[in-house]
N, C-alpha and C positions, 0 to 999 in steps of 0.2 A: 504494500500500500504506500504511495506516495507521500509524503508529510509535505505539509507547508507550513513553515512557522510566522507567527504575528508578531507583530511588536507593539508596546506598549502604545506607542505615538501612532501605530497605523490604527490599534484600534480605539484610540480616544477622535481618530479622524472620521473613522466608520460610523463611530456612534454620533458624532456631528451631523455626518448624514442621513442617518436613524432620523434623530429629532429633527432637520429637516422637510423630510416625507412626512410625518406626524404634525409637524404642524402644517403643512401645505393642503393634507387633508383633512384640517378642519378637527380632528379628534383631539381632546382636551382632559385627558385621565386626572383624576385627585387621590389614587393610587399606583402604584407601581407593588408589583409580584415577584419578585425574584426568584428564578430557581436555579437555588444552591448547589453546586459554587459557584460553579461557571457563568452565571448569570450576573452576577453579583457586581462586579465590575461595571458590566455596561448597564446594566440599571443604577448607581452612583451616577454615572454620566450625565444619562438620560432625563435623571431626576433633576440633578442641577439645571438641566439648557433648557427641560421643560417647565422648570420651576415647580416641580411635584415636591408635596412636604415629604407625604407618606410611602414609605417602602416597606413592606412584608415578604418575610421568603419562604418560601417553601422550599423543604429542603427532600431531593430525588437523586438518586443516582442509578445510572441504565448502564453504566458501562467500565469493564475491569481490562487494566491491560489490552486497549484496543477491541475489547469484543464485546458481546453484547450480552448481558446478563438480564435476571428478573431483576423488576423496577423496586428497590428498598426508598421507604416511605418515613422518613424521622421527622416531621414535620410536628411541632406541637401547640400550633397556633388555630385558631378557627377557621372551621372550613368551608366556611360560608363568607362570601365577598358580595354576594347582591345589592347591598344597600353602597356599593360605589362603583365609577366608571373607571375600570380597570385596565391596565396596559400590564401583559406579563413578560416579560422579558429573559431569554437566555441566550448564551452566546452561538446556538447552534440547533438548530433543526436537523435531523439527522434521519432515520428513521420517522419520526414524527410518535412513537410508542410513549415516549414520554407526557409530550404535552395530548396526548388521546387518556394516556391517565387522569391526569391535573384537568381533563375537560370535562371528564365523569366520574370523579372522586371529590372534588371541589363546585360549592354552588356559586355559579357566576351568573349575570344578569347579563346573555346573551346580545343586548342590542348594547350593552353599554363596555362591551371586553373586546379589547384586540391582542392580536400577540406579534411582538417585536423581537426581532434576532438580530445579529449580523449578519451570520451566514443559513443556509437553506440548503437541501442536497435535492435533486430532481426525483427521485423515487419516494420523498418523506409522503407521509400519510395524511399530516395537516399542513398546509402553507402556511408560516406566518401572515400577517395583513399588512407587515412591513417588514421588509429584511434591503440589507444592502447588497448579499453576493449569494449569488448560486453556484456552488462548485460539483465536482466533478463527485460522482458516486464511491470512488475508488481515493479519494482523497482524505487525509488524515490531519485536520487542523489542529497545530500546538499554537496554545496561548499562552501568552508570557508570565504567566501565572502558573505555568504548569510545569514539573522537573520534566 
């Protein structure tokens, strides 16, 4: 599998263009969602340029060594977000298994939730409603966050 690594500065540039697209279309969240870890980062970003107070994260992980495990769930915050307009954010759409979780595990106020990434793969199962890069299916994204 190919790897591409990120950098810090490219992706506080990505998420510049995140917030962007969000604002150009009009959607205006009083939450942000984070899902832990990966997420974490560009929702910080995101929050600041979109001047969001509130950040909550749910915390998932899909993935050990490259491959792809069952979705573990340590989250211990309520799982109910309907009474705000939500923007969930992680750094990666992958499969899309994760956020088909977080979409029917978690109660959200469908007209009012979008989800933001950076990146998207073309096979994933949900599209975010904004992302900044589609990359190749066989590609391996390191964040600089990551050993």
């Amino acid at each position: 599998m190919e790897k591409r690594h990120v950098t810090y500065e490219e992706l506080q540039k990505k998420c510049i263009s995140l917030a962007e697209q969000i604002v150009h279309k009009g959607f205006k969240p009083n939450m942000i969602v984070s899902i832990t870890r990966g997420g974490l980062l560009s929702a910080y970003f995101l929050a600041d340029l979109l001047g969001v107070k509130s950040i909550e994260t749910i915390n998932i992980s899909s993935y050990e060594n490259m491959s792809s495990k069952e979705i573990v769930d340590d989250t211990k915050i309520s799982k109910d977000f309907t009474d705000f307009t939500v923007l969930i954010v992680d750094d990666l759409v992958d499969s899309g298994k994760t956020m088909k979780y977080i979409m029917h595990q978690y109660a959200f106020n469908p007209l009012e939730t979008k989800i933001a990434t950076i990146f998207t793969k073309p096979h994933a199962t949900i599209k975010p409603d904004y992302f900044v890069e589609e990359v190749a299916d066989d590609q391996w994204i390191v964040f600089p966050y990551e050993r």
